[in-house]
N, C-alpha and C positions, 0 to 999 in steps of 0.2 A: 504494500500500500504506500510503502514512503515513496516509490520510484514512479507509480501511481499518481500520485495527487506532482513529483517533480515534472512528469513530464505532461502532466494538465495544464502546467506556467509555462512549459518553454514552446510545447508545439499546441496548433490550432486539432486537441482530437477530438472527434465529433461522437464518436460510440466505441467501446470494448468488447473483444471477445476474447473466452476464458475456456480453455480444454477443462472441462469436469470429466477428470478422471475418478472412475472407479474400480481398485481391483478388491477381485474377489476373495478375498484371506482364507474362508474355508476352504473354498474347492483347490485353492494353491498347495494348500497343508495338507488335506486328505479328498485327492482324486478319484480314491477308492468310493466314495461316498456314495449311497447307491440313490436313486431318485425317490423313495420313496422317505428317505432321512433327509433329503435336501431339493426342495423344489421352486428353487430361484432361476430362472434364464438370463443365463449371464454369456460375455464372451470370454467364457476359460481360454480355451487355446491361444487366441488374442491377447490377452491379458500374462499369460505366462511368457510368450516370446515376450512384448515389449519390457515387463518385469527382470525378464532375464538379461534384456538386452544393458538396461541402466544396472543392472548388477554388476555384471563384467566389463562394465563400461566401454561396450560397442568395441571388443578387441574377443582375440581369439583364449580362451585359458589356458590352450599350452603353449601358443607359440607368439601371443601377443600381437598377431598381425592385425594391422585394421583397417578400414577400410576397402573390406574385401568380404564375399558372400558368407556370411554367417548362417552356421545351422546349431539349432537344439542340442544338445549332446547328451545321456546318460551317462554321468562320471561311473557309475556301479553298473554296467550292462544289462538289460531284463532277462537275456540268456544266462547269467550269473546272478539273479536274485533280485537284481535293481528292479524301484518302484518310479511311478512317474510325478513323485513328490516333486517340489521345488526346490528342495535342500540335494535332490540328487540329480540336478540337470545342471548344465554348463552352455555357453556358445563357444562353438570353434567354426574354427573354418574347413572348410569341404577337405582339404590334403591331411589335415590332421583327423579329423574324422571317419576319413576312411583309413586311415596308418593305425588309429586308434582299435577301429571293427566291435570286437566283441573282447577286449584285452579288459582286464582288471585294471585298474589305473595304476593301482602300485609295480603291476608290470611293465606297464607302457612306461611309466615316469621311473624305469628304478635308478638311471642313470643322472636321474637330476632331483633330488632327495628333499632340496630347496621349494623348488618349485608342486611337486607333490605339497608339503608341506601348506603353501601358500590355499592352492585349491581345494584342498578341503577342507581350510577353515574358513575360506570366504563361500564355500555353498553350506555353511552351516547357521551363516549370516542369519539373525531374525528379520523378518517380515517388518520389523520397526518404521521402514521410510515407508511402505505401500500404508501402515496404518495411518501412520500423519498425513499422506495425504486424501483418504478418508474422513479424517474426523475434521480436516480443517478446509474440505473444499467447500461445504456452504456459508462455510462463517468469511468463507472470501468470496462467495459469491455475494452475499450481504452486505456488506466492506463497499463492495463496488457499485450495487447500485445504489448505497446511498449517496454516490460522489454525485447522481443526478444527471447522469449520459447514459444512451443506449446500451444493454448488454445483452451478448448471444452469447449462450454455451455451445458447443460442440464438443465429440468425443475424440478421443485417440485414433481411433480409427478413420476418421473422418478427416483430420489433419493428415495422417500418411494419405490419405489419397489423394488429398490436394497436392500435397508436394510430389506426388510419383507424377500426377498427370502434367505436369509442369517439368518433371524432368529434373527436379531439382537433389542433390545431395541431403545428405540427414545431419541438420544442423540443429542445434537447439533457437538459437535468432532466425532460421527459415521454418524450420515448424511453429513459431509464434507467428508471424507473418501469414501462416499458413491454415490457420486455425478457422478464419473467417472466410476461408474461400475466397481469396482475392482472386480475379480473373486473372490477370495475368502479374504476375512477380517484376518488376524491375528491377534488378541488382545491380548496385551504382560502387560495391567494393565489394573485395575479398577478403579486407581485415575489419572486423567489426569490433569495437572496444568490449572489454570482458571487466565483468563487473562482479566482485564476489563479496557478501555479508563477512566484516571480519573483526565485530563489534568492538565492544570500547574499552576494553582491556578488561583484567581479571582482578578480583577481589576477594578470592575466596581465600580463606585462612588456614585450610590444612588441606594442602591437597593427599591425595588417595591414590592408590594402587589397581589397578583393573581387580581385584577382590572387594576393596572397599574399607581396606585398611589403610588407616594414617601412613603417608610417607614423609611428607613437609608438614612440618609444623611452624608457620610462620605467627608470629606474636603480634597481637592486635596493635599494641606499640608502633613496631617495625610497617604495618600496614600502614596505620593514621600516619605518621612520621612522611611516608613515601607520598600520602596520598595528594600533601601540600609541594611537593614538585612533579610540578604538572610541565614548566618549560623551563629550560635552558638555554640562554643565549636567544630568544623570540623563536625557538624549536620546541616541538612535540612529538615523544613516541607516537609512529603512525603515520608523520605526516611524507607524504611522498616529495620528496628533494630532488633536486639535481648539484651536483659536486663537479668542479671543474677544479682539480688540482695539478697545478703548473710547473711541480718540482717534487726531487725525492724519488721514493720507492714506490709510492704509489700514484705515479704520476699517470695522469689521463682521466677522462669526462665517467661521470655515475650518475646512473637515475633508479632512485628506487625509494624505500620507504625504510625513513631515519629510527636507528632506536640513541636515546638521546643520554650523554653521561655527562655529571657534573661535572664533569674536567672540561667539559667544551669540545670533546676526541670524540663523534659520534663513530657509531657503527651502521651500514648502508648496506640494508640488501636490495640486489637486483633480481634479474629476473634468471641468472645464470648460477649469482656467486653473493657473499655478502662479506660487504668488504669495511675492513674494522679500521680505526685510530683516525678517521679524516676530521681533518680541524673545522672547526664550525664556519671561519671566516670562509671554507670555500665552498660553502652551501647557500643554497637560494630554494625559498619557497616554492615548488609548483603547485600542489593542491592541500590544504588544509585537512587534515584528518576527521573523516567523516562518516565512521564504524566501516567505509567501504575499503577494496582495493581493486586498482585498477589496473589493466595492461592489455596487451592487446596476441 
């Protein structure tokens, strides 16, 4: 909604349209589920490709290729006992997939121990993000029509078809454009700015251990203490800089977002490297720190 009510001030938008996505949590969990315990019509099959697709993030699980024809895969083959749960399917790509056949994973992967490792703890992932956006697609649908401009839903399925018929690649900024059925697409770049939530720092007092036990125990003290330097030298952790330093060892141009020390010796990451000890005097403001980060 913040980007929402931003881009109501800067462009003239006339009406919104909003993919109301629904997936189906039970029939993801248990496919087995026979119709007479479950009599919803939904698009299962639909809904698990796209599900699987943002799980593995539109790449292959064993060989990370992307942008290339993805298929379904049984990590546990159903001729070796595999079910067609969510927690035991994968995308790969068609060469791995047929290399893979009817192989146990841990045979196929036994040469790369790493990588087994990785894939089945990420198909054992919960269902977590398909529920968020379950529970919070009306209350953004609500959100938005109270801004007082036209709103259309559409589905998932409906967006890929627009953009297949158009011809277009599977972008997340072309399926938002895509949503409404525009007739025809006009695409005026290739690089479109990337914008990701990366809020306003942390406050919590004891951080935890993926168990849930205390790891950091930081002193309320040491919090409040911190919490009255906010800048340094007219700098803020977060805020995205540019560094042109003219001498020395680390000589040459930086752009990224400052973490900031009271010595006035920021540290700068970029989008490659982050690069530590640059003196304040060779930094200049580019955008004010604004929970967002940006790049392209």
């Amino acid at each position: 909604m913040t980007w929402v009510k931003r881009l109501i001030k800067l462009c003239p938008i006339r009406s919104i349209a909003m993919e109301l996505v629904k997936f189906d949590l039970v029939k993801m969990q248990r496919p087995e589920i026979s119709a007479k315990e479950y009599q919803q019509g939904t698009l299962y099959q639909y809904e698990v490709r796209e599900y699987l697709l943002q799980k593995w993030n539109r790449t292959c699980a064993y060989c990370s290729a992307k942008d290339v024809p993805l298929e379904v895969e049984h990590i546990q083959p159903k001729s070796c006992g595999g079910t067609n749960r969510v927690s035991n399917l994968a995308i790969a790509c068609v060469p791995c997939n047929r290399a893979k056949s009817n192989l146990d994973i841990r045979e196929f992967l036994a040469d790369t121990p790493s990588r087994l490792k990785r894939i089945l703890s990420q198909a054992k992932a919960p269902l977590k993000d398909a529920a968020a956006v379950n529970s919070t697609r009306w209350k953004l649908y609500n959100s938005l029509f109270e801004t007082g401009l036209p709103v259309t839903t559409g589905t998932g399925a409906q967006t890929k078809f627009n953009r297949t018929q158009q011809g277009l690649p599977k972008r997340h900024y072309l399926d938002a454009a895509m949503v409404s059925g525009t007739p025809k697409l006009e695409i005026l770049t290739n690089q479109p700015l990337l914008i990701k939530c990366a809020g306003h720092g942390n406050r919590q007092v004891i951080h935890v251990d993926k168990f849930g036990f205390p790891r950091i125990n930081k002193s309320r003290e040491l919090v409040r203490k911190s919490a009255h330097i906010k800048q340094v030298k007219g700098f803020q952790t977060g805020d995205i800089v540019k560094a042109i330093v003219p001498k020395g060892q680390k000589i040459g141009s930086y752009l990224g977002k400052v973490a900031i020390r009271s010595t006035g010796s920021f540290n700068i990451k970029t989008v490659t490297q982050t690069v530590q000890g640059i003196n304040h005097k060779y930094c200049s403001i580019v955008h004010r720190k604004d929970g967002y980060l940006y790049g392209f």
